[in-house]
C-alpha positions in Angstrom: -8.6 -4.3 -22.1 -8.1 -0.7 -20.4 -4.3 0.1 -19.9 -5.3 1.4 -16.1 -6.9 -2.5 -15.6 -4.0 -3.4 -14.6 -3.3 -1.7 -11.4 -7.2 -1.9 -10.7 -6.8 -5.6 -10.6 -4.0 -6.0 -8.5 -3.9 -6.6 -5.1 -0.3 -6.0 -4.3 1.5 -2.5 -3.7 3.0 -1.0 -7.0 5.7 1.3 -7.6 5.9 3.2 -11.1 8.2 1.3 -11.9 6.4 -1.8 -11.0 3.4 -0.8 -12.9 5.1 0.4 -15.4 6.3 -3.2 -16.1 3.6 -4.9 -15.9 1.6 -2.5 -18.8 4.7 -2.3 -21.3 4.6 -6.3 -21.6 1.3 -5.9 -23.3 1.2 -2.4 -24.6 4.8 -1.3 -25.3 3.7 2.2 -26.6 3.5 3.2 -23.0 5.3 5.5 -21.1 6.4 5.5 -17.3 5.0 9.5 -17.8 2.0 7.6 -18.7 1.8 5.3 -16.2 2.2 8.3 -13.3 0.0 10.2 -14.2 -2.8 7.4 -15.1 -2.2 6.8 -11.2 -2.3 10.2 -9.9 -5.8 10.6 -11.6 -6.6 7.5 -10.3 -5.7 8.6 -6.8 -7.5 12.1 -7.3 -10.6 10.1 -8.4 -10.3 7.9 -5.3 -9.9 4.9 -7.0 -5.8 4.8 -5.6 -3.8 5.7 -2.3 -0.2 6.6 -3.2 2.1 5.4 0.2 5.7 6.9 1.7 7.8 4.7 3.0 11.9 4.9 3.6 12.1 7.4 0.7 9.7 5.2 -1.8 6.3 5.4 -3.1 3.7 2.5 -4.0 0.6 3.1 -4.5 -2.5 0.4 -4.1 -6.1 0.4 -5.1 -9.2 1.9 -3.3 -11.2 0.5 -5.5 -13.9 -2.4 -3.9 -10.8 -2.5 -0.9 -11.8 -3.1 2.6 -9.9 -0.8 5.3 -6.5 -2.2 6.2 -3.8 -1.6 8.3 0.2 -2.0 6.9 3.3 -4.1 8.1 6.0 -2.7 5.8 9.4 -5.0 6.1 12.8 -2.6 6.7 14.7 -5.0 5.2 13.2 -6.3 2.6 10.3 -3.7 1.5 7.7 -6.2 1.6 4.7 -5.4 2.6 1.8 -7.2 5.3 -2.0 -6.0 5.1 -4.0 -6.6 8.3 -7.5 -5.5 9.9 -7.9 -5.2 13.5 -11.4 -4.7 14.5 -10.0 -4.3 18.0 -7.6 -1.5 17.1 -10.7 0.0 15.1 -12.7 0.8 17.8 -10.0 1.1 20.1 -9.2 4.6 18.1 -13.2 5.1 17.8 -13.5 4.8 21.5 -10.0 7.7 22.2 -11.7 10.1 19.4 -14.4 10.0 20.9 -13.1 11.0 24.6 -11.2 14.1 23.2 -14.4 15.0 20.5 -12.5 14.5 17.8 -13.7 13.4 14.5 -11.9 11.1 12.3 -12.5 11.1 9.0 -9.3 8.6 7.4 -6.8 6.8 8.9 -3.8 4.7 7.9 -1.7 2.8 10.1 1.7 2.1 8.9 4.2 -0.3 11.6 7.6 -0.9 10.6 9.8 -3.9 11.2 11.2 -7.2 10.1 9.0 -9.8 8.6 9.8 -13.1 9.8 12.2 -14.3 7.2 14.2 -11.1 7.6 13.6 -11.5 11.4 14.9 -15.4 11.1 18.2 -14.3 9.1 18.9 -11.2 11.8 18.6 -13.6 14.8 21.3 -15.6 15.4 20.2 -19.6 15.9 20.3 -21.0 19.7 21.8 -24.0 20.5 
């Protein structure tokens, strides 16, 4: 099996450090150097997106991915991927009234998830 099969596979958003987990508990020769730069080739061949968040990076596949849109948790980091045809076109239909070509997208909305939402919000009696 090919060391890089392992992010290619997942559908979840990596760190290094995540990644670099996940490989050493079947090949324990590699690096987190390794690791980094296997996904920056990765995300220069298209095949990964690298994403910023509150100071942190993950990175997630490309590779035979449908566009999606991104929930990302304050609280707990976690991380919601959602289409929205309607917000699609939406932003097809405004580029199109200003003549402006789109050529990539991401949409990134921060907040609480609900179980960090349920702990924040005090119960009502």
């Amino acid at each position: 099996m090919k060391r890089y099969s392992f992010f290619l596979r997942s559908a979840r958003h990596l760190s290094v450090d995540d990644l670099f987990h996940l490989v050493r508990k079947k090949h324990p020769d590699v690096g987190r150097t390794t690791v980094y730069r296997t996904l920056k080739l990765l995300q220069a061949a298209g095949l990964a997106s690298e994403l910023h968040f509150e100071g942190k990076s993950r990175f997630e596949r490309e590779y035979k991915r449908d566009h999606h849109d991104h929930f990302i948790c304050r609280s707990c980091g976690d991380i919601i991927e959602f289409s929205s045809p309607e917000i699609e076109r939406l932003q097809d239909e405004i580029a199109a009234g200003l003549k402006f070509v789109i050529e990539g997208h991401r949409h990134q909305i921060f907040g609480r998830c609900r179980r960090c939402a349920a702990r924040a919000t005090p119960a009502r009696h």
